[in-house]
C-alpha positions in Angstrom: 8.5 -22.6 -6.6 10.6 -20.0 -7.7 9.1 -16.9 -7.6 9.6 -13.4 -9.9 8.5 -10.1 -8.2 8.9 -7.5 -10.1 8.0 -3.4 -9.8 9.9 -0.3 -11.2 7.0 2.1 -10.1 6.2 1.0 -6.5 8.4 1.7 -3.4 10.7 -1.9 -2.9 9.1 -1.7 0.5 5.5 -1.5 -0.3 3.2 -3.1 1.6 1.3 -5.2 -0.7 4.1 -6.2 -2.6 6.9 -7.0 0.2 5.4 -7.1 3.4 1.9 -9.4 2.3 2.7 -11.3 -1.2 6.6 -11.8 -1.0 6.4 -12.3 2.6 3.8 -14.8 2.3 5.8 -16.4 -0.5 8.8 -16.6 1.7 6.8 -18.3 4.6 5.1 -20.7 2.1 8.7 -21.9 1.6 9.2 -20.3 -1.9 12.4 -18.8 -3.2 11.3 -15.0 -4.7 13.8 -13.2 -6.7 12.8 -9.3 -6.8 13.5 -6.7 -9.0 12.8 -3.4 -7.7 14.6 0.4 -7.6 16.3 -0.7 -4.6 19.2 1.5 -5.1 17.1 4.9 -6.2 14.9 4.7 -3.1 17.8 3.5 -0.8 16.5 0.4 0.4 19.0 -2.8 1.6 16.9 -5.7 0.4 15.8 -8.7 2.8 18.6 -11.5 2.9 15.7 -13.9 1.9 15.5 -12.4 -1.5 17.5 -12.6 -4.6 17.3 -8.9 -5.7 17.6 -7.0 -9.2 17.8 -3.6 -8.8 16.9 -1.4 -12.0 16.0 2.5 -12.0 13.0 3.9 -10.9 9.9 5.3 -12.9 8.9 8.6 -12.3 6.9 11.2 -14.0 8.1 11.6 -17.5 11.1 10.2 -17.0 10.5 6.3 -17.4 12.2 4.8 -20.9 15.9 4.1 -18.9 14.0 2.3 -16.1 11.4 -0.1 -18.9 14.8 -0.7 -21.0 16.7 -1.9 -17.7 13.6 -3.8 -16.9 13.2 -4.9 -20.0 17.0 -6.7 -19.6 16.5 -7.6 -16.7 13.0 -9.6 -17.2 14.9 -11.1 -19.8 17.7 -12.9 -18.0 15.9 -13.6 -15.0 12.1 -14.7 -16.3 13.3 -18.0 -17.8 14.6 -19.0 -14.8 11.5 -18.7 -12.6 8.4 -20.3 -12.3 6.2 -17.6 -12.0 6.3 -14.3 -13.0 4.4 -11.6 -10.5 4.6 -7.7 -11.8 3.1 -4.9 -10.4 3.1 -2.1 -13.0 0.9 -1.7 -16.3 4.0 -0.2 -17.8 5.8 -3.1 -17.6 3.6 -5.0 -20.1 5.5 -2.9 -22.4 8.6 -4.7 -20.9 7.8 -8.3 -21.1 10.5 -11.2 -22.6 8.7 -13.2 -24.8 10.6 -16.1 -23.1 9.1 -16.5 -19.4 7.2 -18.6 -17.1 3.4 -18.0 -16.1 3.3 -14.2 -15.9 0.6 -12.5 -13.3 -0.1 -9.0 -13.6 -1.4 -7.9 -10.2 -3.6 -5.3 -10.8 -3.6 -2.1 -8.1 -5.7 0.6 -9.4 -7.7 1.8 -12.5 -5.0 2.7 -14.5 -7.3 4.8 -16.9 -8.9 6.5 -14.1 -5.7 7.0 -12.1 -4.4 8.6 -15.3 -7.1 11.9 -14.7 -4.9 12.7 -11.6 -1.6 12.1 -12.7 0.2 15.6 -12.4 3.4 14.3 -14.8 0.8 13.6 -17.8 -0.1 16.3 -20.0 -3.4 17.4 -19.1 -4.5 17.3 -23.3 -3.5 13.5 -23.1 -5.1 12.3 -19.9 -8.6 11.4 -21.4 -7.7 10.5 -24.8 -5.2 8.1 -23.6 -8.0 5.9 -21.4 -9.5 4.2 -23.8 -5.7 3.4 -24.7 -4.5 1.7 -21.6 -8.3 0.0 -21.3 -7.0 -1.5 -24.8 -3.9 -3.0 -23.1 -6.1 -4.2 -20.4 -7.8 -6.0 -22.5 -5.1 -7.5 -24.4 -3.2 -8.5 -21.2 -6.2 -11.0 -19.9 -5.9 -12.8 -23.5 -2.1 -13.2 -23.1 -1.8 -13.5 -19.0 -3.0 -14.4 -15.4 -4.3 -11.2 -13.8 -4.9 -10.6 -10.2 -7.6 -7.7 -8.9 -6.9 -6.0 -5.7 -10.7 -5.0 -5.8 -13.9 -6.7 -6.3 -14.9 -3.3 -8.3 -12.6 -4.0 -11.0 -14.3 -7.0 -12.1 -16.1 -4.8 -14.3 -13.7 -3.6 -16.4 -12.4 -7.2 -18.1 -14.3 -9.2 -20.1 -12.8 -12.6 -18.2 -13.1 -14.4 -14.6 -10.0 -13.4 -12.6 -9.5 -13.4 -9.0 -9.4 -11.2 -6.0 -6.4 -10.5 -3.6 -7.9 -7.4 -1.6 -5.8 -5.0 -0.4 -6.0 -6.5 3.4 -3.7 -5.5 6.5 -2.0 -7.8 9.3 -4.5 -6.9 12.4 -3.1 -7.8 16.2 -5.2 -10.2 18.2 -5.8 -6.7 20.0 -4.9 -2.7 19.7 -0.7 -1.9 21.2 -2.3 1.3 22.8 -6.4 3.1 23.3 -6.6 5.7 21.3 -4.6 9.0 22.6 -5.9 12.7 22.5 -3.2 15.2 21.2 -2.6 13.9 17.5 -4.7 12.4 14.3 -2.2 10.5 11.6 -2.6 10.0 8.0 -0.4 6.7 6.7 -0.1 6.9 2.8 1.2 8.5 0.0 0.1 12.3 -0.5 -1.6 13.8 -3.8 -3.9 16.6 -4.3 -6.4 13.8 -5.2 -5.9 12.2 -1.3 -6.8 15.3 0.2 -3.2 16.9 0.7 -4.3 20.2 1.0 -7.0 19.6 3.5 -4.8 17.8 5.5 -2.3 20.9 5.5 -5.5 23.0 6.3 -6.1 20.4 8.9 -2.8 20.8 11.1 -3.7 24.7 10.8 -6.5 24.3 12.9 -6.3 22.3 15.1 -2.5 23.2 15.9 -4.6 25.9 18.3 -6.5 22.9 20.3 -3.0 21.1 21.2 -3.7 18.5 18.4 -0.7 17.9 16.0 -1.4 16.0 12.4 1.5 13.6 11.5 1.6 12.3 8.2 3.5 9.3 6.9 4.1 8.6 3.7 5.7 10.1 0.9 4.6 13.1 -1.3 4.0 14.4 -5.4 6.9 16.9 -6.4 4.0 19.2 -6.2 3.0 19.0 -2.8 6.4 18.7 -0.9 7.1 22.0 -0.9 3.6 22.6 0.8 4.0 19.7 3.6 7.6 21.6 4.1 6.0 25.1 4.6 3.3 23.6 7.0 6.0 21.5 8.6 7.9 25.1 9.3 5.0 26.0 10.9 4.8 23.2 13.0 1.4 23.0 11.7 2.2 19.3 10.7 4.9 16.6 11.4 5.9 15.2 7.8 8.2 12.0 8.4 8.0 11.0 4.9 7.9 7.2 3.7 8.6 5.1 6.3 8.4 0.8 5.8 4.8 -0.5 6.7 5.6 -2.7 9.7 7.2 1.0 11.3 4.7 3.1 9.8 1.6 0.7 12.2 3.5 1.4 14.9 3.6 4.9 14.7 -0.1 5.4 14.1 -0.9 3.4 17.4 -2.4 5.4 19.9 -3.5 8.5 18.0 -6.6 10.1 18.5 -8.1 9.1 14.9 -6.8 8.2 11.2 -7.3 10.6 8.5 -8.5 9.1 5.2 -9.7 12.6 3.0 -10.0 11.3 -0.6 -11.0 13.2 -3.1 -14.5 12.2 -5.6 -12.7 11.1 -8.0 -12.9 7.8 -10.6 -9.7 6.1 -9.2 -11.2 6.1 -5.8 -15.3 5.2 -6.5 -14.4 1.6 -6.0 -11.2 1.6 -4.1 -11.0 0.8 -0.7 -9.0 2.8 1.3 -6.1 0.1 2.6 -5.0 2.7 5.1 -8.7 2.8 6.7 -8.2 -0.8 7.1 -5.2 0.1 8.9 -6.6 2.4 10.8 -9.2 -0.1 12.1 -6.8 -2.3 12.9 -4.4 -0.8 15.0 -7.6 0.9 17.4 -7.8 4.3 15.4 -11.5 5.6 15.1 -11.5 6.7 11.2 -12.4 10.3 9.9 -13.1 9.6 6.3 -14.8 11.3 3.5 -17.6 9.6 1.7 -15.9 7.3 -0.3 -18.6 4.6 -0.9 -16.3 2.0 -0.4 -15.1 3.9 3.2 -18.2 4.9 4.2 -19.2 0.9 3.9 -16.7 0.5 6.6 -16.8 3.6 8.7 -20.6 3.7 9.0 -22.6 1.0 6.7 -21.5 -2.4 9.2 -23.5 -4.1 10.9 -21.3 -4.7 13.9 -21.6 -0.6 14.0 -19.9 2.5 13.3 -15.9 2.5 13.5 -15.9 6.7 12.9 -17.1 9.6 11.0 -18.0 10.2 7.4 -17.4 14.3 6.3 -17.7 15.7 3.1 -15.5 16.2 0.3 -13.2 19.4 0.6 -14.1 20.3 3.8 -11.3 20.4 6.2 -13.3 21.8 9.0 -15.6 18.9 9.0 -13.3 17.0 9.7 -11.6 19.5 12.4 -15.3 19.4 13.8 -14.8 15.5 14.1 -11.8 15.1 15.8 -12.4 17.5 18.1 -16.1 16.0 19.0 -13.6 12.3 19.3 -11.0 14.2 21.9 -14.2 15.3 23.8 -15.5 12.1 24.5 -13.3 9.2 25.9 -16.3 6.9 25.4 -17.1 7.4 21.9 -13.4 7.0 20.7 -13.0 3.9 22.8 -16.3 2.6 21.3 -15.4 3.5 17.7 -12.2 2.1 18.2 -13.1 -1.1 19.5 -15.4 -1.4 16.4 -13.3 -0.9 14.1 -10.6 -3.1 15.4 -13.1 -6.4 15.8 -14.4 -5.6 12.2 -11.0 -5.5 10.4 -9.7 -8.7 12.5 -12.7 -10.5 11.5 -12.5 -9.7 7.6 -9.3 -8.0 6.4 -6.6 -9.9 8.2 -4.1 -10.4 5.5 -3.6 -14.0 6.5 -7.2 -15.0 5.5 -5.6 -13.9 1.9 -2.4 -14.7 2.0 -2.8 -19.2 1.9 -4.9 -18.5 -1.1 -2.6 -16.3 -2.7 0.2 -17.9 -1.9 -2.0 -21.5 -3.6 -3.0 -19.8 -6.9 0.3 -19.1 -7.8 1.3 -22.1 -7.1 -1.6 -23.6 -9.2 -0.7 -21.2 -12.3 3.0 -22.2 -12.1 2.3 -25.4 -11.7 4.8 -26.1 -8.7 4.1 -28.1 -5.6 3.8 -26.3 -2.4 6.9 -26.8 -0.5 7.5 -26.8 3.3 7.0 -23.7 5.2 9.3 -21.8 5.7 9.8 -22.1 9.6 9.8 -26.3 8.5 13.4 -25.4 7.1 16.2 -23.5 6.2 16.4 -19.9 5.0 16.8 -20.3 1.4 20.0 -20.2 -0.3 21.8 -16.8 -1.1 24.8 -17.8 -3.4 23.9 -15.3 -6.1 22.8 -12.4 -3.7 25.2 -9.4 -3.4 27.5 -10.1 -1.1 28.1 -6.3 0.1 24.9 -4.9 1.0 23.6 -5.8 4.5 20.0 -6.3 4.4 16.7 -5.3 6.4 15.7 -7.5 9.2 13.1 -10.1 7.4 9.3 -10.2 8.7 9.2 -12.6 12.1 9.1 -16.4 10.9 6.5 -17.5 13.6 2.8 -16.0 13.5 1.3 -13.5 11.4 1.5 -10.4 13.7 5.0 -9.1 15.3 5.4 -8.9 18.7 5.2 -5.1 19.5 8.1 -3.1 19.5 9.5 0.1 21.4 8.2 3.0 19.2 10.8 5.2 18.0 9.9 8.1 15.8 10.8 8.2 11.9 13.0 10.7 11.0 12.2 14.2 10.2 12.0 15.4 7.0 14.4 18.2 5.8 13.3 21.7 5.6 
């Protein structure tokens, strides 16, 4: 089967996209072209992939990067068997020649739109019933896959679930350490930003340091720079996912500070998952789909729930964690068994992998450790690429841990 990824929006190195679906095509034994901004966010492409790069989509300033798209999807869709995109705005890009086409669904679009600090604040709600409208449409016309059960709701049709799951080690690199908290993800007002700034303030006094990994909105980067000044927080921007788990290993706890807002009532929190799995107890606030996790299992609790807006709380928390070796340990432990029980990405990644092959209609082919690499004849020649994921076993071996950069003041 021959596979077409495509994003303009998402980082070429996100972790649902590259490191779970295409790396699961690519073990299945499929070949995956992938058209991402490769270029714009400085990424060298795996050898095992055919890539298209096209400009990125940011803010306001996305009609260049749908028109390269748009070309792009074009010339390369009829040659695939399957189409895979990742971005509601590129159903305003589709050829009208092309293969089975499956819109993988991330978020509430509508909902996201309310937090969106590029969009007009006048258009934000008016536009919702707009995009629910292509939703709609797009179900009539295509294969969708939900990365949450809770988005069942908003389609009229059946369509399945590919949750957004994390590889979890048969057991935690390190225990949990005492003199640092993480938070792995991107940073928004609306995912706590400024109580995670607040955060590194206070606790900065108690020999604690916050790190945070992931990139930023153009509206909080000059914050996480002033902090960062301060050595109030360490801001290494985005760094790939399979070097962003390693970093978080062995930290007192993960951060997950979400704001109440509609994008996040029925999302779960991937990077709590992450958390859990790499033996991080989990300071969250009471998203209902978090505090499931962090305190509604039966197995136990994996952490601490505080309230919305409230950095202290969750100063409070982490410091009660650093205070007791036994707790953490406990939490920890939880957490860990829970996630390698029912969010190892592998559980998801056969059926994934089988229902595209199902809508393209392709036979499964040999995996990929059964064979050769697949062949790279029309991949650029100049541009060295990324070491793939390991071919043998769903987890990497662990590796020496070696800080991400800095960020620039």
């Amino acid at each position: 089967m021959h596979a077409l990824v495509a994003t303009v929006v998402h980082h070429p190195e996100d972790a649902r996209i590259l490191h779970r679906q295409i790396r699961a095509l690519l073990d299945a034994g499929h070949r995956v072209t992938y058209m991402a901004p490769f270029a714009d966010r400085g990424v060298t492409p795996w050898r095992e992939l055919t890539p298209v790069d096209v400009p990125r989509a940011t803010g306001r300033r996305r009609l260049a990067s749908l028109r390269a798209a748009r070309a792009a999807l074009a010339h390369h869709a009829p040659q695939a068997d399957v189409l895979l995109f990742h971005d509601p705005e590129l159903l305003l890009a589709l050829p009208r020649t092309r293969p089975a086409t499956v819109w993988d669904v991330h978020e509430d679009a509508a909902a996201a739109l309310l937090t969106k600090p590029w969009m007009p604040r006048p258009l934000r709600r008016p536009l919702g019933p707009v995009v629910r409208g292509f939703e709609r449409r797009a179900e009539q016309r295509m294969h969708l896959l939900l990365a949450e059960e809770g988005y069942r709701e908003r389609f009229a049709l059946a369509h399945p679930v590919v949750p957004n799951t994390t590889y979890v080690p048969e057991r935690p690199e390190r225990r949990p350490g005492t003199d640092r908290v993480v938070y792995l993800g991107h940073l928004s007002a609306a995912r706590g930003a400024h109580e995670l700034i607040e955060m590194g303030r206070m606790l900065r006094p108690h020999g604690v340091r916050v790190e945070i990994i992931g990139a930023a909105d153009p509206g909080i980067r000059p914050l996480l720079r002033e902090a960062q000044r301060e050595e109030a927080v360490e801001w290494y921007g985005f760094v790939p996912n399979d070097q962003a788990l390693r970093m978080v290993s062995g930290a007192l706890a993960g951060v997950c500070l979400l704001q109440d807002t509609p994008n996040y009532r029925s999302s779960l929190p991937t990077k709590v998952v992450e958390y859990m799995a790499h033996g991080l107890p989990v300071v969250s606030t009471p998203n209902p789909a978090a505090v499931s996790l962090v305190t509604g299992r039966p197995e136990g609790e994996c952490g601490a729930v505080v309230p919305y807006g409230d950095p202290s709380a969750a100063v409070d928390a982490v410091l009660a964690l650093r205070s007791d070796q036994a707790l953490r340990e406990r939490l920890a432990a939880t957490g860990h068994a829970v996630a390698r029980s029912w969010f190892h990405w592998p559980q998801q990644a056969e059926p994934f992998v089988r229902q595209l092959e199902e809508w393209a209609g392709a036979p499964p082919r040999l995996p990929r450790q059964a064979r050769t690499a697949p062949g790279r004849a029309d991949a650029p020649e100049a541009a060295p690429a990324a070491p793939p994921a390991p071919e043998s076993g769903p987890e990497p071996e662990p590796a020496e841990f070696r800080p991400a950069r800095r960020m620039p003041l």
